[in-house]
C-alpha positions as CSV (number, residue, x, y, z in Angstrom):
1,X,-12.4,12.1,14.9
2,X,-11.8,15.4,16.6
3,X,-10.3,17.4,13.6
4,X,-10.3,16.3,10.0
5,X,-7.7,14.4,8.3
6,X,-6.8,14.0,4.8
7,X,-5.2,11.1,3.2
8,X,-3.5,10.2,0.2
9,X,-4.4,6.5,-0.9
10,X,-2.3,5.5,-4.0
11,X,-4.4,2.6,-6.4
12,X,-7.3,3.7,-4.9
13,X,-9.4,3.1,-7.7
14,X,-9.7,-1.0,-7.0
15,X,-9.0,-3.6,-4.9
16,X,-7.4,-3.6,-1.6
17,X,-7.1,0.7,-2.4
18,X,-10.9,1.7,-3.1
19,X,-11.7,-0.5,0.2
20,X,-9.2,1.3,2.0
21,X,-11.1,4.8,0.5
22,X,-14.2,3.7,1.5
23,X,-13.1,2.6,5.4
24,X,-11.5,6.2,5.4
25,X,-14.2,7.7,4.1
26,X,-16.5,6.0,7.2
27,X,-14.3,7.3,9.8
28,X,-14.5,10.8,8.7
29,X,-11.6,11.3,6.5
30,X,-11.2,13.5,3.1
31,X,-9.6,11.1,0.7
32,X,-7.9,12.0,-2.6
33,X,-7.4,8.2,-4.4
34,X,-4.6,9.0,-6.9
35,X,-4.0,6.3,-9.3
36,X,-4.0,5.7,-13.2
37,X,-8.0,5.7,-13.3
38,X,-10.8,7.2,-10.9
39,X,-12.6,4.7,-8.4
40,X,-16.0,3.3,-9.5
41,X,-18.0,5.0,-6.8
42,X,-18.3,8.9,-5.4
43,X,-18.3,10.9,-2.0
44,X,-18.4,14.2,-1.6
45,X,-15.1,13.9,0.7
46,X,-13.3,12.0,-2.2
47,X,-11.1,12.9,-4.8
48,X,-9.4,11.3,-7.3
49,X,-6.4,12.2,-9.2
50,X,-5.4,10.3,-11.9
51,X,-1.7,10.2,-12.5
52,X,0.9,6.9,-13.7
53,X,2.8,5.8,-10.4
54,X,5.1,4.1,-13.0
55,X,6.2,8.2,-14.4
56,X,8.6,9.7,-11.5
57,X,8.0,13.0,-12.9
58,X,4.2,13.1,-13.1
59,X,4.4,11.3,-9.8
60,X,6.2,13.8,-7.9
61,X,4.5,16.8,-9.6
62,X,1.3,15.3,-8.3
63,X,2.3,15.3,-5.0
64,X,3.6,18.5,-5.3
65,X,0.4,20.1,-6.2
66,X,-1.8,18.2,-3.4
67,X,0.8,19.4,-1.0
68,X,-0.6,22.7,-2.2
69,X,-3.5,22.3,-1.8
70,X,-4.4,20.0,1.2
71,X,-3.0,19.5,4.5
72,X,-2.0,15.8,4.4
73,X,-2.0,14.2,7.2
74,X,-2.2,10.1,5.8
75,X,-0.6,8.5,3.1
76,X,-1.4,5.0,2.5
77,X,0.9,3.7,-0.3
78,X,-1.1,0.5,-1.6
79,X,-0.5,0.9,-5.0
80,X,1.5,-2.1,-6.9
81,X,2.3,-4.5,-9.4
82,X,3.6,-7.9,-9.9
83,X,5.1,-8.9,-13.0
84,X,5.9,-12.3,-12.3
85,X,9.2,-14.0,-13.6
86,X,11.4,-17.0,-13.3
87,X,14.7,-15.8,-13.0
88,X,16.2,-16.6,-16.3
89,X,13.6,-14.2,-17.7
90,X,13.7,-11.5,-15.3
91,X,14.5,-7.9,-17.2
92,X,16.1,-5.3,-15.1
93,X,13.1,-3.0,-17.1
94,X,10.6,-4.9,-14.9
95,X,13.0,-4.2,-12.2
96,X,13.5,-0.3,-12.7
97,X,9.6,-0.2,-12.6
98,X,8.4,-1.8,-9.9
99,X,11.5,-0.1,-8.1
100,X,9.7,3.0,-9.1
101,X,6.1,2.0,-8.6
102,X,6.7,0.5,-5.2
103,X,9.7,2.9,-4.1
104,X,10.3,5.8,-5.8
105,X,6.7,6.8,-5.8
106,X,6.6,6.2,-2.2
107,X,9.8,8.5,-1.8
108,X,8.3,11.5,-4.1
109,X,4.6,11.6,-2.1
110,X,6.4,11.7,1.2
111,X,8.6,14.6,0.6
112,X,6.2,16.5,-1.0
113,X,3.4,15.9,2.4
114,X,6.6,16.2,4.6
115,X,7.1,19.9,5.3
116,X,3.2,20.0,6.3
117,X,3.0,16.8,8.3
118,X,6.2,18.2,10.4
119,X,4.6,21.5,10.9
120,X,1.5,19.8,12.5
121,X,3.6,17.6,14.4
122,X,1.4,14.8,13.2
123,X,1.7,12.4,10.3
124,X,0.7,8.4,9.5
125,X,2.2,6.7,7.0
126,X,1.5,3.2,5.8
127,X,3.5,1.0,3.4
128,X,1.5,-2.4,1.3
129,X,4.1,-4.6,1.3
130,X,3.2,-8.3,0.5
131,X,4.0,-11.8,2.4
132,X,5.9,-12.1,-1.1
133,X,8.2,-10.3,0.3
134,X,9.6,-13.2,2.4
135,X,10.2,-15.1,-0.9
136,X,8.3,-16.9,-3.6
137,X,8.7,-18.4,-7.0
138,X,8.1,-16.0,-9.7
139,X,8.9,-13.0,-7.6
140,X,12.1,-11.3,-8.3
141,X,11.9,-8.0,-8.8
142,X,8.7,-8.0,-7.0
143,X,9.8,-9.5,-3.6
144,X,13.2,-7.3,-4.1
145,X,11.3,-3.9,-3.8
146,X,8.0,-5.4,-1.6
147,X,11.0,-6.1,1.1
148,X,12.5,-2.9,0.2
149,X,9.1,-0.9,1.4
150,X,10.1,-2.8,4.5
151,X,13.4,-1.6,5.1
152,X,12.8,1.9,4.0
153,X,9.9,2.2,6.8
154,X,12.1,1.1,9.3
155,X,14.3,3.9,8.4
156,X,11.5,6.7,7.8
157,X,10.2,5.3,11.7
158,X,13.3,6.2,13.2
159,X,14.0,9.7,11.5
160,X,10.4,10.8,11.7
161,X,9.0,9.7,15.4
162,X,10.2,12.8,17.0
163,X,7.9,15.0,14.8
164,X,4.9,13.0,15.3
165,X,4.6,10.8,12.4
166,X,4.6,6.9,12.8
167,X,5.2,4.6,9.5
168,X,4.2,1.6,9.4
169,X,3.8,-1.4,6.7
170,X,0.9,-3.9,6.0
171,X,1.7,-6.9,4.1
172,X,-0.9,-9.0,3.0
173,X,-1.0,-12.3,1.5
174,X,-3.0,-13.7,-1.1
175,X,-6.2,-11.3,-1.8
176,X,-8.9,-11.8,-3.9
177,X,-8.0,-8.9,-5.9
178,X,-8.2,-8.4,-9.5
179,X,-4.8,-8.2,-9.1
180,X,-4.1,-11.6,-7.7
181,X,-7.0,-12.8,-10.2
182,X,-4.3,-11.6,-12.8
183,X,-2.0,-14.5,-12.0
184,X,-4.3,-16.8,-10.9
185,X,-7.4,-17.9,-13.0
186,X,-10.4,-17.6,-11.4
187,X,-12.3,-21.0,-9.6
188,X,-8.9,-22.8,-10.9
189,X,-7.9,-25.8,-9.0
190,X,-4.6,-23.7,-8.4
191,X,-6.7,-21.1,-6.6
192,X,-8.4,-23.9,-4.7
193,X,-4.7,-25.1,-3.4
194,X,-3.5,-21.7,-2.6
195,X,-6.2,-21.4,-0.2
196,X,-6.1,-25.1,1.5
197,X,-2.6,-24.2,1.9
198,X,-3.4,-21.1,4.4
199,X,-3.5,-22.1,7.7
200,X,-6.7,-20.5,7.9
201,X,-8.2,-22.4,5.0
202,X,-9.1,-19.1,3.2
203,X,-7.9,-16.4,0.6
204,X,-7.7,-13.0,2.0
205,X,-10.7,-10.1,1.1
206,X,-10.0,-6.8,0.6
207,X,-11.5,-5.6,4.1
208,X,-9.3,-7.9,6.1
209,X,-6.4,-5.9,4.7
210,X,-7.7,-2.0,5.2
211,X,-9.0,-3.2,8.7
212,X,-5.2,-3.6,9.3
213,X,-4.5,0.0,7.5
214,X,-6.8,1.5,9.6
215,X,-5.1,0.2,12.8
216,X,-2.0,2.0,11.7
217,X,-4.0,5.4,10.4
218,X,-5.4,5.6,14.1
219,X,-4.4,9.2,14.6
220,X,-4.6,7.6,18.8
221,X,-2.2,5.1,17.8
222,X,0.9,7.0,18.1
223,X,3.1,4.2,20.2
224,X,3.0,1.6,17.3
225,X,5.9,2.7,14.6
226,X,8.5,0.4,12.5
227,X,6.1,-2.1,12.3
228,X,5.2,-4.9,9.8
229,X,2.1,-6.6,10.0
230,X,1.4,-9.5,8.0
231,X,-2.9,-10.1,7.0
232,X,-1.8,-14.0,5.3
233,X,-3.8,-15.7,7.5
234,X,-1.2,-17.1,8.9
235,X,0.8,-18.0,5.4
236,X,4.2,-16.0,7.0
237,X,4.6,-18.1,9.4
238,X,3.8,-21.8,7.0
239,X,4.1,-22.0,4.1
240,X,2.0,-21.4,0.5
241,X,2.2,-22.9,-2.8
242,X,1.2,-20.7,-5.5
C-alpha cells in the first residue's frame, strides 16, 4: 500500500474476525480488533479494545475515542451472534440484542469514523452478514437483522459514494467457527450433512471468508459498492439443511 490504513475490525478476537486481523495485518494495515476479549496473538500494528458490542453506550463511546485518536480509514463489522429460536420461543430481548449487536453497533462505529473518512475522501466499509439471511429454521431475530445489514448497506452505498467511501457486505455461510461449533456439535453426523448438502461438498474456513473482506477493503477497488457477496459455497443459490 502506498499510505497506511487503519481499520476497525469488530469480534476480532476469534473466528472469522482474528483471520480477518491477521490478512490486514499482512497487507500493511494498523488494526485495532475491538471486541469483548483481546485476540490470542500480538503485532506491533495491532490493538485491541475490549468493549461489549451488545452496550450501545460503551459501544458508541468506544468509537468515539478511536475516532480521536486514529484516522480510520476501514471498518469491518464481523462481529455477531446467533441465538437460535423456533418461533414460538422467540423473545423480543433476543431480538433488541442482536438488533443492537448487528445494527446499532454498526450505526454508532460509522458515525463516529464518518467526519474523518469524508475529510480524506476515502473510506471502506464492510458488513458480515450471513447466507441465514435468506432464511433458515431457527433464525428469527437473527436472519431479521443479518438481512437488515443488507439493506442498510445498500442505503450507506448510495449516500456515501460521492465522498469516496464504498460499503459493502460479505455473507458467508456455514464456517467452521467456534461460533457455528456452538450450534452444531463437533464431528456430529449433523455437521457431516450440513456439509454434503453444499454444493461444494465442504464447510466454509475462516480464510475463505476474509479473502472476500479483503476484496472489498482494496483501497483500488473503488468501482464495487452496494454489493453482497455470498462465501456459502454455493449454499445461496441450493439449498442447506441445518
Amino acid at each position: 500500500m502506498s499510505k497506511p490504513y487503519t481499520a476497525i475490525v469488530t469480534g476480532g478476537s476469534a473466528g472469522i474476525g482474528a483471520e480477518i486481523c491477521r490478512q490486514m495485518l499482512d497487507a500493511g494495515y494498523e488494526v485495532i480488533s475491538l471486541a469483548r476479549r483481546a485476540p490470542d496473538f500480538t503485532h506491533a500494528r495491532l490493538h485491541s479494545v475490549l468493549v461489549d458490542l451488545l452496550d450501545p453506550q460503551a459501544t458508541a463511546q468506544a468509537g468515539h475515542e478511536i475516532a480521536k485518536q486514529h484516522a480510520v480509514s476501514h471498518i469491518v463489522h464481523n462481529a455477531g451472534v446467533i441465538w437460535p429460536n423456533l418461533l414460538p420461543d422467540v423473545s423480543l430481548d433476543e431480538l433488541q440484542g442482536l438488533t443492537q449487536i448487528h445494527l446499532g453497533s454498526a450505526i454508532s462505529l460509522v458515525q463516529a469514523a464518518l467526519p474523518g473518512m469524508e475529510s480524506a475522501g476515502f473510506g471502506r466499509i464492510v458488513l458480515m452478514s450471513s447466507r441465514g439471511a435468506l432464511g433458515l429454521p431457527t433464525r428469527t431475530a437473527y436472519s431479521a437483522t443479518k438481512a437488515g445489514m443488507i439493506g442498510m448497506a445498500r442505503t450507506w452505498s448510495l449516500e456515501l459514494a460521492p465522498k469516496g467511501i464504498t460499503v459493502n457486505v460479505v455473507a458467508p455461510g456455514p464456517i467452521q467457527t467456534d461460533m457455528f461449533y456452538d450450534v452444531i456439535p463437533a464431528g456430529s453426523e449433523r455437521e457431516r450433512n450440513i456439509a454434503q448438502g453444499i454444493p461444494v461438498q465442504r464447510l466454509g474456513r475462516a480464510d475463505d471468508v476474509a479473502r472476500a473482506v479483503m476484496f472489498f477493503a482494496d483501497p483500488a477497488n473503488s468501482f464495487v459498492t452496494g454489493q453482497t457477496l455470498y462465501v456459502c459455497g454455493g449454499a445461496s443459490v441450493s439449498s442447506v439443511t441445518i
